[in-house]
C-alpha positions in Angstrom: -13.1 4.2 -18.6 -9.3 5.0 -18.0 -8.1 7.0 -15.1 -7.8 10.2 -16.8 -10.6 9.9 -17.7 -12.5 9.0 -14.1 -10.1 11.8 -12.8 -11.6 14.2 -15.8 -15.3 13.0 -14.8 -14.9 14.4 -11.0 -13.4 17.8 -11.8 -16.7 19.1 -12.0 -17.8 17.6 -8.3 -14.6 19.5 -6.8 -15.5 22.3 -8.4 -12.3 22.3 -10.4 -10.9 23.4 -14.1 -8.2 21.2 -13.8 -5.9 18.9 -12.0 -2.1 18.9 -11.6 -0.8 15.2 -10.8 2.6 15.4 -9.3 3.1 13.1 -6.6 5.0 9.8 -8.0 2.0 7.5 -7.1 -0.3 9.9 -8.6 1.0 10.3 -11.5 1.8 6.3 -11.8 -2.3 6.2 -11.3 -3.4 8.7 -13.6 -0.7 7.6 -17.1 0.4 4.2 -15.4 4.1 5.7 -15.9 6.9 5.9 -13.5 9.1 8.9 -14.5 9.7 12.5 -13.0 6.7 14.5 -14.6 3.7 16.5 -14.3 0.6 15.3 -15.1 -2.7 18.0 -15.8 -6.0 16.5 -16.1 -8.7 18.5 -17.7 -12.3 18.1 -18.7 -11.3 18.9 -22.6 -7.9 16.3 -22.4 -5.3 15.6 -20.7 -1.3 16.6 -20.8 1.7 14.7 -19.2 5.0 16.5 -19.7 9.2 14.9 -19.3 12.1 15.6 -19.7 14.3 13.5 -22.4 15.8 10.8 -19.7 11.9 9.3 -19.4 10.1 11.1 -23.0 10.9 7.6 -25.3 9.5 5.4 -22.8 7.0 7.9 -21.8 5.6 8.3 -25.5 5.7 4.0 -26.0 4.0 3.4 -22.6 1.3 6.2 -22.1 -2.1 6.5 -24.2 -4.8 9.1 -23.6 -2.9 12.2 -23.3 -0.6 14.5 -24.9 2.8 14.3 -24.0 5.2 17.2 -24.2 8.9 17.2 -23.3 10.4 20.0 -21.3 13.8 21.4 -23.1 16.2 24.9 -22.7 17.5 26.7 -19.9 14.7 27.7 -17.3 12.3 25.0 -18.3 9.9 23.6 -15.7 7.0 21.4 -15.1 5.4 23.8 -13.2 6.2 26.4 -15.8 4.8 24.5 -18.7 1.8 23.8 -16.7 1.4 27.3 -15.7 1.5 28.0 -19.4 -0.5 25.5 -20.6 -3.2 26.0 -18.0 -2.8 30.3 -18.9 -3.8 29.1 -23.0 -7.2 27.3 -22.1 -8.3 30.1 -19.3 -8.2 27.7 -16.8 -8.4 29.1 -12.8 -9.1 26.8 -10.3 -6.7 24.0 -10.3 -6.2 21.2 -7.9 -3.2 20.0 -6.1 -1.8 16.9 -3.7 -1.5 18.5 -1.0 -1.1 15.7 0.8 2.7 15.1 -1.0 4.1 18.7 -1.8 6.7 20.5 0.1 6.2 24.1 0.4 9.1 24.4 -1.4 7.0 22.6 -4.5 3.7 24.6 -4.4 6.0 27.8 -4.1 7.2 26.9 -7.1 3.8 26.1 -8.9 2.7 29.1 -7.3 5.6 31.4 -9.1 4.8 29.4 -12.1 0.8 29.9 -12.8 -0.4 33.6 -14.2 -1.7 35.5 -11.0 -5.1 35.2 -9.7 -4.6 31.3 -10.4 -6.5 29.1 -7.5 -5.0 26.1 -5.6 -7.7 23.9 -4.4 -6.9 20.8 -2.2 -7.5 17.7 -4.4 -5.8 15.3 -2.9 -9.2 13.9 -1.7 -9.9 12.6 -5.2 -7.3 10.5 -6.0 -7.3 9.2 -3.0 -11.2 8.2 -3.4 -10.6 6.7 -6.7 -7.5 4.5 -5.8 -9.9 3.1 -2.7 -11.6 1.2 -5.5 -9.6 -1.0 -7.3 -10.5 -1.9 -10.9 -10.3 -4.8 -12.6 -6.9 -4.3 -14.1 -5.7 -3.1 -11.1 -6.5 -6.7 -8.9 -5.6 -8.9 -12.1 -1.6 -6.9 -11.3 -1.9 -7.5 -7.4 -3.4 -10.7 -6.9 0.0 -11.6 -9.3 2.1 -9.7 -6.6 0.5 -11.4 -3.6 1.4 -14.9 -5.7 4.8 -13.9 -6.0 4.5 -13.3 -1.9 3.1 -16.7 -1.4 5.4 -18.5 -3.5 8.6 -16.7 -1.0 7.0 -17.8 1.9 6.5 -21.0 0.3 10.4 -21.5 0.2 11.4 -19.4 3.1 10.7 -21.8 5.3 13.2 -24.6 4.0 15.8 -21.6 5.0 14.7 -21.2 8.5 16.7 -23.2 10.8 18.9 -22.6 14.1 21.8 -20.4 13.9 20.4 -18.3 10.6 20.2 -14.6 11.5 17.0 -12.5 10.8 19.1 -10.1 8.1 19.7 -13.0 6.0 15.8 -14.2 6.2 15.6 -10.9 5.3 18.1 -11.0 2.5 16.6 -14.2 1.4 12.8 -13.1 1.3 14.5 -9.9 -1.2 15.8 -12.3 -3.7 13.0 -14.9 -3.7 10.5 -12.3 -4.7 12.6 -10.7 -7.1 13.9 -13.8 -8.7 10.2 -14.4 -9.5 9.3 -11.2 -11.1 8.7 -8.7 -8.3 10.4 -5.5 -9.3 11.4 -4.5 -6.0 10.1 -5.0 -2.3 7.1 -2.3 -1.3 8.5 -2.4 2.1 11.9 -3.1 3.8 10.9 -6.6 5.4 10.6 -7.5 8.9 12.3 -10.3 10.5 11.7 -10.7 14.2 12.8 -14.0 16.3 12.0 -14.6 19.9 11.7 -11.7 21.9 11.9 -9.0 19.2 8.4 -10.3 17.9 6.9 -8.3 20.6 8.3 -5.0 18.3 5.5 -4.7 15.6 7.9 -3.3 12.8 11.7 -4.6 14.7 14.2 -4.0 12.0 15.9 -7.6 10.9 19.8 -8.1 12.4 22.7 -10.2 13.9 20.4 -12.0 16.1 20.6 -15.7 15.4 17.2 -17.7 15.1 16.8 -20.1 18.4 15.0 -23.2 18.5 11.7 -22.9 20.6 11.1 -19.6 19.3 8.7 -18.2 17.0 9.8 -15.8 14.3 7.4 -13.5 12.5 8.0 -12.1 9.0 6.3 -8.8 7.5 7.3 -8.9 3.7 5.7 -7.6 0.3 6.6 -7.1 -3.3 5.8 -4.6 -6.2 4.8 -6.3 -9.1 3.6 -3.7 -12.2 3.1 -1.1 -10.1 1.3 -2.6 -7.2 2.3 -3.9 -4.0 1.6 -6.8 -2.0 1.9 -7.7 2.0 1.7 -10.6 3.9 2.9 -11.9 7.7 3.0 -15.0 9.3 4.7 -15.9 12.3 6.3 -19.6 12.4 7.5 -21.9 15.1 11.5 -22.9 15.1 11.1 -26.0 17.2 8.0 -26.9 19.8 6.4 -24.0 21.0 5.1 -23.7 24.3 1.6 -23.8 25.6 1.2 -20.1 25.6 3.1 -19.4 22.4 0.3 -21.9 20.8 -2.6 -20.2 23.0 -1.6 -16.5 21.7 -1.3 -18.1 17.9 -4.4 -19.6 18.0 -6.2 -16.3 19.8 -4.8 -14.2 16.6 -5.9 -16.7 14.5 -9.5 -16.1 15.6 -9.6 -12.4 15.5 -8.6 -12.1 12.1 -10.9 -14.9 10.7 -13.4 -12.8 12.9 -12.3 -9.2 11.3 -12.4 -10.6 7.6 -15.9 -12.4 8.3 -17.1 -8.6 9.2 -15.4 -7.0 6.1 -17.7 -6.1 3.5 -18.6 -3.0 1.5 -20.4 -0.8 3.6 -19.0 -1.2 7.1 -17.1 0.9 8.7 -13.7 0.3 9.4 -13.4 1.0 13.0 -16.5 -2.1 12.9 -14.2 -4.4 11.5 -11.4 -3.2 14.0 -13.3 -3.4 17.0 -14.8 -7.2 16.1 -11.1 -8.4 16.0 -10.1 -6.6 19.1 -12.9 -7.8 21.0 -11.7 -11.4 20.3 -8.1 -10.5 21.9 -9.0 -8.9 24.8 -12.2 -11.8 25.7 -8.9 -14.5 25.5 -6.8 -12.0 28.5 -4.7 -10.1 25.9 -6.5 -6.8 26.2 -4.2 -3.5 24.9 -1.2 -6.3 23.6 -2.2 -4.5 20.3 -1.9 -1.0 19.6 -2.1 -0.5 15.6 -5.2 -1.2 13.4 -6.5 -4.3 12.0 -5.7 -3.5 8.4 -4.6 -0.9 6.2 -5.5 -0.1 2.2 -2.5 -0.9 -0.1 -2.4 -0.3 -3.7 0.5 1.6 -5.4 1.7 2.0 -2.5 2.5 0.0 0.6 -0.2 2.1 2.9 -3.4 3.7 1.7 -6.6 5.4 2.8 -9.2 4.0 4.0 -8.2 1.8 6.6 -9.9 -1.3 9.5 -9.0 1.0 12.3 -10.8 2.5 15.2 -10.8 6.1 14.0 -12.6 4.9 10.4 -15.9 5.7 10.8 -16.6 5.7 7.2 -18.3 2.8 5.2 -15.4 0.8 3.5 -16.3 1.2 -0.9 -16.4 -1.7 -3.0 -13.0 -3.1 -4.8 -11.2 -1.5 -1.7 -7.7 -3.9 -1.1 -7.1 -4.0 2.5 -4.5 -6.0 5.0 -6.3 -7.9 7.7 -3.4 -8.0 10.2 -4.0 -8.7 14.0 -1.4 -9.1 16.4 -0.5 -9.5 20.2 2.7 -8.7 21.2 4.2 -9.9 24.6 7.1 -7.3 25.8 10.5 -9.3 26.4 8.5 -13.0 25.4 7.7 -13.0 22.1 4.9 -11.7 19.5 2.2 -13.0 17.0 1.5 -11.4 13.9 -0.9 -13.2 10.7 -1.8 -11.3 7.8 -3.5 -11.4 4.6 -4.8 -9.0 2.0 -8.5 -9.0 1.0 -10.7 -7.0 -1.4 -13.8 -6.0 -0.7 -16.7 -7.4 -2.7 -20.5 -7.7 -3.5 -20.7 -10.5 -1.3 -18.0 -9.6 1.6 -14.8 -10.0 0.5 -12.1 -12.5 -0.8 -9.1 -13.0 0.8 -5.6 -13.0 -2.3 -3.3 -14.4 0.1 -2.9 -18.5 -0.5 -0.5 -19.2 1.8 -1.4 -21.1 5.0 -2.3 -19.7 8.4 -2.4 -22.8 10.4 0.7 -23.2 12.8 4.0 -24.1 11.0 6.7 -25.7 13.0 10.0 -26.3 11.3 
């Protein structure tokens, strides 16, 4: 089964006629295409319409769905949806919600014939991205190699005297030199006492020896993105720069032992959590254990405390603990897992044991 057609198969469950894809990732999930569009999902087929920039690529790369290009003064997506939607009596049609302006639905709503309803849908795609497919993992667990294979020569780089914007710089280029199409996330570079800044922006600052330097980087490879962090020594680090490492170590190898279909993701959270605050480093971090990734960088659900909601099956998720000492230093490992039958496997390859360069 494609996505259209899952899409098509839940219309009926959100009590819809049809829905109307137009948010970039949704429409990347539903045709697999990149290009400014519309895409309308029904239960009797499926339409994507373009414009003539994206309609050659659009008609060699999309299957499943009639494509239509939008031509002549006045033309619209909305407008040719409106119309399209007026031909096969259709009424009730969903929307993302969670990605239009008001400017946006204004316009779909001058577009449809009157009486037309606007449903929140956004629930649904999110639900079916949660779950990756086959296809979908085969794309990221490339992406995540693409990651491991950067941090794999990053660290020949790292030295005395280099700055954190051309780690940075150099992290861009490894990745795309190896396929990645671009990075799904500005990366993070933070030496010494910026580690202590969960997302520091990379700069002048010139790596020191003794300190430790954290990098937050990721790559989109075919659509789907990857993320990964580790945190490395430049030099010996101290005793407590070891104690903290080792403290983060546990809690996430305690966080992706809980990870499984069917726990909650405030469970998972909390387990890792616990382990930080038992070592003495209670409240050193305030954002969740993990977030979903997928098309794009963040996705629903999510290990935090407020996810009270069993995790599905298939769900891609970062398992990212920190502790973060203001004005010292900071700690940050992380790896992407999916959630599986029997708990869940973890994509990222690289090492987590202490590195000192």
């Amino acid at each position: 089964m494609n996505h259209l057609q899952k899409i098509a198969a839940l219309l009926p469950e959100y009590g819809l006629d049809a829905l109307a894809v137009t948010s970039e990732p949704g429409e990347f999930y539903a045709v697999g295409f990149h290009g400014e569009g519309l895409a309308l999902v029904t239960a009797a087929g499926s339409y994507y319409s373009t414009d003539s920039r994206y309609i050659e690529a659009a008609q060699n790369q999309i299957t499943g769905c009639d494509i239509h290009m939008i031509q002549g003064a006045g033309a619209s997506h909305a407008k040719w949806a409106g119309e399209k939607c007026a031909a096969l009596g259709l009424r009730k049609i969903g929307v993302e919600e969670d990605y239009l302006s008001l400017a946006d639905f204004e316009k779909l709503q001058a577009a449809f014939p009157a009486g037309t309803e606007f449903v929140h849908a956004s629930a649904l795609l999110s639900r079916l991205r949660a779950s990756k497919d086959a296809d979908e993992l085969a794309v990221m667990e490339k992406a995540q190699e693409i990651t491991d294979q950067a941090f794999s020569e990053i660290l020949a780089y790292i030295k005395p005297g280099v700055t954190e914007s051309e780690i940075a710089a150099r992290l861009t280029y490894l990745m795309q030199s190896k396929g990645a199409s671009r990075n799904s996330f500005d990366p993070i570079v933070a030496s010494g006492p910026n580690g202590s800044m969960p997302h520091a922006i990379p700069g002048l600052k010139q790596i020191q020896e003794g300190e430790f330097v954290t990098m937050d980087f990721g790559c989109v490879y075919g659509g789907y993105c990857s993320d990964m962090t580790r945190t490395v020594a430049v030099g010996q680090p101290t005793a407590e720069m070891r104690r903290v490492y080792d403290t983060v170590l546990q809690a996430q190898l305690t966080g992706i032992a809980l990870a499984k279909p069917g726990v909650t993701g405030a469970a998972v959270h909390n387990g890792a959590v616990a382990v930080l605050d038992n070592a003495g480093y209670a409240g050193k971090m305030g954002h969740g254990f993990g977030h979903s990734l997928g098309i794009e960088i963040h996705e629903n659900p999510g290990f935090r405390p407020a996810n009270q909601d069993p995790m599905p099956l298939g769900a891609v998720v970062s398992a990212e603990p920190g502790v973060y000492l203001p004005g010292q230093f900071g700690v940050r490992i992380e790896d992407v897992v999916v959630l599986t039958e029997n708990g869940c496997r973890v994509l990222t390859k690289s090492p987590k044991e202490l590195i000192v360069l």
